[in-house]
C-alpha positions as CSV (number, residue, x, y, z in Angstrom):
1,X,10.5,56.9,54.7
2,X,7.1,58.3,52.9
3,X,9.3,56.7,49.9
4,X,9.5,53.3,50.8
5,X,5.8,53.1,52.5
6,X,4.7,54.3,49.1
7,X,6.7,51.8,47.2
8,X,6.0,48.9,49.5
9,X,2.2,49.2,48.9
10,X,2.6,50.3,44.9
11,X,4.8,46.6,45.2
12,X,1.8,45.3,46.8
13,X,-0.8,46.5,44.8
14,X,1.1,45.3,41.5
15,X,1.6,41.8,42.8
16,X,-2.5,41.6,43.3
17,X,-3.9,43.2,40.2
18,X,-1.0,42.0,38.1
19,X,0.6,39.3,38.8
20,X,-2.1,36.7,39.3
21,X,-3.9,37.8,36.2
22,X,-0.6,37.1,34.3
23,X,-0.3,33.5,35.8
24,X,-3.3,33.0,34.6
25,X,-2.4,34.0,31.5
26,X,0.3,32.1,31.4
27,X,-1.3,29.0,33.0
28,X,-4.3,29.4,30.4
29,X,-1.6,29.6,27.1
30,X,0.2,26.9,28.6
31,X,-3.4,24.5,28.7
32,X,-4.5,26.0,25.2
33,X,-1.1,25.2,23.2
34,X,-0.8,21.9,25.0
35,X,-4.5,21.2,24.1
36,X,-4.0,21.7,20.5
37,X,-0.8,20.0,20.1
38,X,-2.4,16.7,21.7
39,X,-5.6,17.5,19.2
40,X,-3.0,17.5,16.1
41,X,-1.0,14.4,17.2
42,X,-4.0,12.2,18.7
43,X,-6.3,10.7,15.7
44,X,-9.0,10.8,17.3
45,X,-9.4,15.1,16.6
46,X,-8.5,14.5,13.3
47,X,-11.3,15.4,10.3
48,X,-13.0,12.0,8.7
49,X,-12.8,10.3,5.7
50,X,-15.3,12.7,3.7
51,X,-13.8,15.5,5.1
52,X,-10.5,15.0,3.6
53,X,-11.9,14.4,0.5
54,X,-14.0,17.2,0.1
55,X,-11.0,19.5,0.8
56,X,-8.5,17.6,-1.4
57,X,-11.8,17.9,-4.7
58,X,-12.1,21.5,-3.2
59,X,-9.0,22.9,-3.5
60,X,-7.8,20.6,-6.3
61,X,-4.1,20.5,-5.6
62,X,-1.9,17.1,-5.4
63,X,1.8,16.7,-4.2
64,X,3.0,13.8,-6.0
65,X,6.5,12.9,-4.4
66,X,8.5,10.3,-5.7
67,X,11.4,8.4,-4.4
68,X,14.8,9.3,-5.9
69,X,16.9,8.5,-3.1
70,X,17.9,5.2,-5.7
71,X,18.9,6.4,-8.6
72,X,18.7,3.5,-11.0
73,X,14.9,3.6,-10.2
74,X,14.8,8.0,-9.8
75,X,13.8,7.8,-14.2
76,X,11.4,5.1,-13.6
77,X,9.6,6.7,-10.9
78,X,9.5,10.2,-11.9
79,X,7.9,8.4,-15.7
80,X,5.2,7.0,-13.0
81,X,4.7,10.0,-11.7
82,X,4.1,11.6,-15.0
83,X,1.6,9.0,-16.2
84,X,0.0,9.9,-12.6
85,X,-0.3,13.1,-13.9
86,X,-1.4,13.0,-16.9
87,X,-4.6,10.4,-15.9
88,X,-5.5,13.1,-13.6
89,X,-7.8,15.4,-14.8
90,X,-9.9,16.6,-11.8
91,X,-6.3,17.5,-9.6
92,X,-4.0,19.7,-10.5
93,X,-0.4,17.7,-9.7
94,X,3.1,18.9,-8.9
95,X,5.7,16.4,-9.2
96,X,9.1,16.3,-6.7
97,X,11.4,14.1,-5.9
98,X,11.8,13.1,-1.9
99,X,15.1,15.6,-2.1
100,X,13.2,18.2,-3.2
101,X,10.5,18.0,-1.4
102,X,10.9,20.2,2.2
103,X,8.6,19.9,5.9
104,X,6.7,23.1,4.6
105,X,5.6,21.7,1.4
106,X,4.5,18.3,3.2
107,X,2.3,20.6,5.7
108,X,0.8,22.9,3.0
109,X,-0.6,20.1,0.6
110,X,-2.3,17.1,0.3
111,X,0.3,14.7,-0.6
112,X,1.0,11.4,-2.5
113,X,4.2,9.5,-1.6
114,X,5.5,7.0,-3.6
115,X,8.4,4.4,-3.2
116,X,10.3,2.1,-0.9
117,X,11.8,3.5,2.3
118,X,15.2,2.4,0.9
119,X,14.0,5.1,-2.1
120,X,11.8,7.2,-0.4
121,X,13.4,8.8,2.7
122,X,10.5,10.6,3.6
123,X,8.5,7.2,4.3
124,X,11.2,6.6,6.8
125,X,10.3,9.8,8.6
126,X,6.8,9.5,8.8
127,X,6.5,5.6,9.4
128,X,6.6,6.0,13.3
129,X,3.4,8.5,13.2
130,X,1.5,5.9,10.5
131,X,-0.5,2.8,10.7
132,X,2.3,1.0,8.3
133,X,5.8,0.6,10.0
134,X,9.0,0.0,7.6
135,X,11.1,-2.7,8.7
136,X,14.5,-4.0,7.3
137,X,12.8,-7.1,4.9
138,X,8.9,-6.1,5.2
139,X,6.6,-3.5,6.4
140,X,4.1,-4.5,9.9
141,X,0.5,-3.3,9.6
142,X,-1.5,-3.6,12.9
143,X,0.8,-6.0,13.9
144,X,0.8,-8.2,11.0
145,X,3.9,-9.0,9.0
146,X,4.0,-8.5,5.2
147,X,7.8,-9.8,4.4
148,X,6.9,-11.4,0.9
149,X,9.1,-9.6,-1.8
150,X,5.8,-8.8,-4.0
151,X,3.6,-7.4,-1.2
152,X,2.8,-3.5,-1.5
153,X,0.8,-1.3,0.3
154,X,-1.6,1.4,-0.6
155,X,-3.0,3.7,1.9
156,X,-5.1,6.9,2.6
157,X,-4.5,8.4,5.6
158,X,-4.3,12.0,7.3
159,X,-1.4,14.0,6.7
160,X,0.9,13.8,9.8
161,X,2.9,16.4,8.6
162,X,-1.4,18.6,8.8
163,X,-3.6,16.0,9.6
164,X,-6.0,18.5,8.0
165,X,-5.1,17.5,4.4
166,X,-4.5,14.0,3.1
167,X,-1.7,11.5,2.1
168,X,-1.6,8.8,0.0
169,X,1.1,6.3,0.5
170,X,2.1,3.7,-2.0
171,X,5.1,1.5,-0.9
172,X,6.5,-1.9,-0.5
173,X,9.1,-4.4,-0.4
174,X,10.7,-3.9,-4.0
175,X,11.0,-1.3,-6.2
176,X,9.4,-3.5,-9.5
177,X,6.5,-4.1,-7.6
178,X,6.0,-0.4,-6.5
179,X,6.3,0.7,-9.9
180,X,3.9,-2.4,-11.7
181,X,1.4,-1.6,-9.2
182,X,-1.8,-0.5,-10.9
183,X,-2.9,3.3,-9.9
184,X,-6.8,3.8,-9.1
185,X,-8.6,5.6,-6.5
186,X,-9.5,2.6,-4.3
187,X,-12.7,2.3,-2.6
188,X,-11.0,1.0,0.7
189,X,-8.8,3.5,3.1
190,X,-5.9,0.6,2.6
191,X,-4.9,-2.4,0.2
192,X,-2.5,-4.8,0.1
193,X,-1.4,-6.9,-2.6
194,X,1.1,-9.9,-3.1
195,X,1.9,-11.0,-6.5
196,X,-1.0,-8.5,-8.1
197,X,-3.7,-10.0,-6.2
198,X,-5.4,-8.6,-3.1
199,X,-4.6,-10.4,0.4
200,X,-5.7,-7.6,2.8
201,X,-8.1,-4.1,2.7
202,X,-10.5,-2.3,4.7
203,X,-11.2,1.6,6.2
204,X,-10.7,2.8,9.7
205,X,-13.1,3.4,12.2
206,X,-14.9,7.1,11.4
207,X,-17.2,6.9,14.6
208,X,-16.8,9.9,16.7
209,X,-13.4,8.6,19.9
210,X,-12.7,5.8,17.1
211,X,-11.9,7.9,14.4
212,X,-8.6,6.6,12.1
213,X,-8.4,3.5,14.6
214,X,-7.9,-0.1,13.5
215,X,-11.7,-1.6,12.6
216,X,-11.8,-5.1,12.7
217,X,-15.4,-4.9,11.2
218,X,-14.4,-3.3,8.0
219,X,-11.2,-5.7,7.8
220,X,-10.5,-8.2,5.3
221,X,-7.9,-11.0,5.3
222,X,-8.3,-12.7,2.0
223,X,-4.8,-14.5,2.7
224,X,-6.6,-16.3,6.2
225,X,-9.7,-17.1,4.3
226,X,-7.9,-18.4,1.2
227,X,-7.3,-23.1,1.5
228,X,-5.9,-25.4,-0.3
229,X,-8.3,-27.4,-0.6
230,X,-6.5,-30.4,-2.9
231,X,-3.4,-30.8,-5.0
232,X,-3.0,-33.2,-7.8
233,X,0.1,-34.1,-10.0
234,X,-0.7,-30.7,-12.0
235,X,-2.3,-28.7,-10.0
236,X,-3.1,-26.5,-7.0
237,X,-6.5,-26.2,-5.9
238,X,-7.6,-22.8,-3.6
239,X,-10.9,-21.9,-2.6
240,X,-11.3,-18.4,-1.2
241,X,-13.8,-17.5,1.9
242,X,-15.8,-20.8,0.9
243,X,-15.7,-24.6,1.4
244,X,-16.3,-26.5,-1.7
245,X,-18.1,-29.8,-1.5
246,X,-15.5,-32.7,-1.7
247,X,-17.1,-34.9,-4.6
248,X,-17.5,-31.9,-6.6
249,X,-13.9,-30.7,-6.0
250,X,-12.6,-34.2,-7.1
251,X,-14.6,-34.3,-10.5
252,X,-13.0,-30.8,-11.5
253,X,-9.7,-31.7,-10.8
254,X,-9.8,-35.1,-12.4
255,X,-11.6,-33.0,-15.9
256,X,-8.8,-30.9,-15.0
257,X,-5.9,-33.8,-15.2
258,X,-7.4,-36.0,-17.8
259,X,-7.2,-32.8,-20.0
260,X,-3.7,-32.1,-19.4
261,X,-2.9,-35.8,-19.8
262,X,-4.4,-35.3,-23.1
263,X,-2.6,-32.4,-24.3
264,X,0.8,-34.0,-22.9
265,X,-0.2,-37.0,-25.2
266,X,-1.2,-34.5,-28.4
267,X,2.2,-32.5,-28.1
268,X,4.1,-35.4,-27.0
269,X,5.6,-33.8,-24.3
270,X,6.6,-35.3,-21.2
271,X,8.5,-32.4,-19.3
272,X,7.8,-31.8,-15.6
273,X,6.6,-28.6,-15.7
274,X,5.6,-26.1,-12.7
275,X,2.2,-26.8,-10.8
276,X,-0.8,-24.5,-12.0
277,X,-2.7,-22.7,-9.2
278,X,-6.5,-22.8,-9.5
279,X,-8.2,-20.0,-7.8
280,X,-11.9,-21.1,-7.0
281,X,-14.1,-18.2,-6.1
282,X,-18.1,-18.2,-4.8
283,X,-19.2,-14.6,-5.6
284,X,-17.9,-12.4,-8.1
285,X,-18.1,-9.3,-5.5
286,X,-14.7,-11.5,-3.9
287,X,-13.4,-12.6,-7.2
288,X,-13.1,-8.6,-8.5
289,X,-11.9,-7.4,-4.5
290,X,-8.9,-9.8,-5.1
291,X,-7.6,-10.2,-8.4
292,X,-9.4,-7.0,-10.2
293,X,-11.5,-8.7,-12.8
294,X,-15.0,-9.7,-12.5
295,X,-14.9,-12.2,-16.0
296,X,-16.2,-15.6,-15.1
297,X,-12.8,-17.2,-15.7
298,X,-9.5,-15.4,-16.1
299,X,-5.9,-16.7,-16.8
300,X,-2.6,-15.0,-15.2
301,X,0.2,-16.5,-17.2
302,X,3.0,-14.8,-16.2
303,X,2.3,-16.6,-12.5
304,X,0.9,-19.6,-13.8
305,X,-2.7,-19.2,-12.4
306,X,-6.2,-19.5,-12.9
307,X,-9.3,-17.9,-11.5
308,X,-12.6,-19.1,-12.1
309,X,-16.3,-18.5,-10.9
310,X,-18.0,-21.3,-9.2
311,X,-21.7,-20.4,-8.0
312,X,-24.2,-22.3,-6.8
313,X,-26.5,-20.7,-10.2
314,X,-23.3,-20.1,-12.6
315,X,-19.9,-21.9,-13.4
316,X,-16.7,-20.4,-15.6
317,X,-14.9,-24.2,-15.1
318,X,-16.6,-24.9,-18.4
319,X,-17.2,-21.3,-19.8
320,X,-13.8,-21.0,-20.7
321,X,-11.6,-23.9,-19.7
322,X,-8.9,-20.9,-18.9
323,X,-6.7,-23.8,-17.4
324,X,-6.2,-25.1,-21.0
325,X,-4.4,-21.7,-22.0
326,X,-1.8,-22.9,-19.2
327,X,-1.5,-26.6,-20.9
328,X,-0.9,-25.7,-24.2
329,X,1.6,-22.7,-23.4
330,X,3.1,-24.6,-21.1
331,X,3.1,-28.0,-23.0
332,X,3.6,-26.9,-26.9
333,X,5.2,-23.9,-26.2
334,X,4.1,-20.7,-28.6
335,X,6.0,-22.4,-31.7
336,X,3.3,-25.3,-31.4
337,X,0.4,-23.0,-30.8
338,X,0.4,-20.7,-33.9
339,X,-2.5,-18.3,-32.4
340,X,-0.7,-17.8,-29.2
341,X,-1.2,-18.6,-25.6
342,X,-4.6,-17.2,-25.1
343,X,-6.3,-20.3,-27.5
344,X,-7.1,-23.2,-25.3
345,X,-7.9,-27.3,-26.6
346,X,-11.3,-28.3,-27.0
347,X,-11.6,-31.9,-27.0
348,X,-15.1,-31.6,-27.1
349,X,-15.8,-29.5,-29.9
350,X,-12.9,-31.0,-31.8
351,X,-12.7,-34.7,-31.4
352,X,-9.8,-35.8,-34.3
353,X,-7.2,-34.0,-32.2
354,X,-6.3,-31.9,-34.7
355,X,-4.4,-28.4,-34.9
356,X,-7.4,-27.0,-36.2
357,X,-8.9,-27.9,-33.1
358,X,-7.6,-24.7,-31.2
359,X,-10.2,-22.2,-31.2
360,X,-10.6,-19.1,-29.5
361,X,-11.2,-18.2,-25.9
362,X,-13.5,-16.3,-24.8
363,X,-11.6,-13.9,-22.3
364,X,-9.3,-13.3,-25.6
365,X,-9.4,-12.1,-28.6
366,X,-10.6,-14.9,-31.5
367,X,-8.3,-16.3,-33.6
368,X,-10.8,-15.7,-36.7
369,X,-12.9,-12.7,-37.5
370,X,-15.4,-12.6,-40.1
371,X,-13.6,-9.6,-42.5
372,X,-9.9,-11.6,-41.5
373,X,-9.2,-15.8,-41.7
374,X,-5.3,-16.5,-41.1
375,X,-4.1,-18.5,-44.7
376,X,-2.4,-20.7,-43.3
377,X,-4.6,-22.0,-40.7
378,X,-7.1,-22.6,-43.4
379,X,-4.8,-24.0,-46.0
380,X,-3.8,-26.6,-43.0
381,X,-7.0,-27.5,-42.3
382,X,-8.0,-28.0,-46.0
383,X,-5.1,-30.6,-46.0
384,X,-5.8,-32.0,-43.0
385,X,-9.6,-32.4,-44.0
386,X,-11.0,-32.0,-41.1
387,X,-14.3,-34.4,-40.2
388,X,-17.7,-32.8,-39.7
389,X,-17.1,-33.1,-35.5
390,X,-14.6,-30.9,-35.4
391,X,-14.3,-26.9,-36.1
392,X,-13.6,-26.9,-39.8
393,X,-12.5,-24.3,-41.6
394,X,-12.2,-25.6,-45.0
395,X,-15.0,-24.6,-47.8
396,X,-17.1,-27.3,-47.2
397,X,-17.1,-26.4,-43.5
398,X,-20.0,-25.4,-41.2
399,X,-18.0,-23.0,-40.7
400,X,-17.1,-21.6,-44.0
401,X,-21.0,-22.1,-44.7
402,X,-22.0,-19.6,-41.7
403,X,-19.6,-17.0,-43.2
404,X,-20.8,-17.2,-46.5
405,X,-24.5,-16.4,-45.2
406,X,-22.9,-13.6,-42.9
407,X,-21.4,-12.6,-46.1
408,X,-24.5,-12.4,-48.3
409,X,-26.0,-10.7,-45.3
410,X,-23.3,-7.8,-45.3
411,X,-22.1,-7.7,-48.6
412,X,-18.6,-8.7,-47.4
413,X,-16.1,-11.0,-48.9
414,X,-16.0,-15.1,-47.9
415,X,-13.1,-16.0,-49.3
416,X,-10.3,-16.4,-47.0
417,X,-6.7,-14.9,-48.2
């Protein structure tokens, strides 16, 4: 009987001064682990922008992993990753392939993913905790489509995997695209390109409750603010986040047309050839933010474009007439432009309409040097005899006089071989 009373209260006694303490205990862990598992997943605990930069420069280690998942493109991409390598000089870098790479090695470095999902499975896995989402056909960022076959995507984001470290994705839509897709450390926390221009970038908010969220005020959507603004019989006209005055736009494109009439009549060519896209631009800041180059006027000739400068204080329509590089590829052909398809047709310098009235432009390299003269450009225009109006090359040429004073100057020879 003494037994059991002494048990009973010892029963009693524990459930007070132990029980409720280890509830707490419990309760507390149970708030604590919770806590921090919301903290990792929610964005909005995550470090900044500065942060994760500081810690991938401070400990100076890169996972670089490539898709291989394809293996007609696993070469290809593990040569990108290599030249990735090599360019980096401030990071140490360890390559893997997606098969290689494991969950631990995600979580314990600061990580650069390269590839398509199709090639990179690991992209599949992570796409439902990024801003990007990998669709069959396309990607959706913010709830915006990208389903063109050239569109990629480059981002820098947190690492889901430890959003204490970060990642750098670079993916899209086709393998060649991913892999011609020039690498740089952007200035923008995302970039999206469509056949190697810019159409989209911006950062994320980094204000403390916005941190990593969508922010419209850093957003740009070069694709909404590009217009055509006029097509003619040989060309497309696009302005790009400005409206060009309509009187102005018609006398460019008629220069434009009358000099492609011109050099249709001159190489006696008649084919209907594709429509040339002519990118106008009103600052050079949004010029370089899409295509990459801040020149006054730049061709593309592989997509049949040109992009030109047009301030209110400075031009490149007549800097460089880039669109006659287009017309005389795409008229003569390279067999009837000996110097190639970066030497444009200068009516104006060279009135007879002569071959030796190609000269160099100036976003290329010239197609004379003072120390080097092609023969036979000179032997043709010493047939030809050139008139005094037009770029002559031959001895008794304003030309050939300039480089025998250069000459006399340097001590070089004048004589072309």
């Amino acid at each position: 009987m003494l037994f059991k009373i002494c048990t009973g209260r010892f029963m009693k006694s524990f459930r007070l001064a132990h029980i409720i303490p280890l509830v707490i205990i419990l309760i507390a862990s149970v708030y604590y682990l919770g806590g921090a598992r919301v903290k990792q997943e929610d964005h909005r605990y995550w470090p900044g922008r500065e942060e994760l930069f500081e810690r991938l420069f401070n400990e100076r280690r890169l996972l670089f992993v490539y898709g291989a998942s394809r293996p007609e493109f696993a070469a290809r991409y593990q040569a990108f990753a290599e030249n990735y390598k090599n360019r980096s000089r401030r990071l140490s870098v360890t390559i893997k392939s997606d098969r290689e790479t494991t969950s631990e090695d995600l979580k314990n470095n600061a990580v650069y993913l390269v590839g398509t999902p199709a090639s990179n499975h690991w992209l599949r896995k992570l796409s439902a905790r990024l801003p990007v989402k990998f669709e069959d056909g396309g990607f959706e960022f913010f709830g915006k489509a990208y389903r063109d076959s050239s569109d990629v995507i480059s981002l820098f984001y947190p690492n889901p995997e430890n959003p204490q470290l970060p990642l750098q994705v670079l993916s899209g839509n086709r393998e060649e695209e991913v892999l011609a897709f020039e690498l740089f450390r952007q200035s923008s926390d995302y970039r999206i390109v469509r056949h190697g221009n810019c159409i989209a970038l911006g950062s994320f908010a980094q204000e403390e409750g916005r941190r990593w969220a969508f922010d419209s005020a850093n957003h740009h959507d070069f694709a909404a603010e590009t217009k055509l603004a006029k097509e003619t019989a040989h060309f497309r006209f696009h302005t790009h986040g400005f409206a060009l005055p309509a009187e102005e736009l018609d006398r460019l494109a008629s220069t434009c047309e009358q000099n492609y009439q011109r050099l249709a009549a001159f190489f006696g060519n008649a084919a209907v050839l594709p429509a040339i896209d002519y990118h106008l631009y009103a600052t050079f800041e949004e010029k370089g933010l899409i295509t990459s180059n801040t020149q006054l006027a730049h061709c593309d000739l592989p997509r049949r474009e040109v992009h030109v400068m047009l301030g209110d204080w400075i031009s490149g329509t007549q800097a460089a007439k880039p669109v006659c590089a287009f017309t005389s590829r795409r008229i003569g052909g390279s067999a009837a432009m000996p110097f190639g398809p970066a030497s444009f047709f200068s009516p104006a310098i060279c009135r007879r309409w002569r071959i030796c009235s190609i000269i160099g432009c100036s976003n290329s390299n010239p197609i004379w040097s003072w120390n080097r003269w092609p023969p036979r450009w000179w032997r043709f225009c010493w047939n030809v005899g050139a008139g005094k109006n037009s770029c002559k090359t031959t001895r008794d040429g304003p030309l050939h006089r300039t480089k025998q004073r250069h000459s006399k100057q340097t001590g070089t020879s004048s004589s072309p071989r």
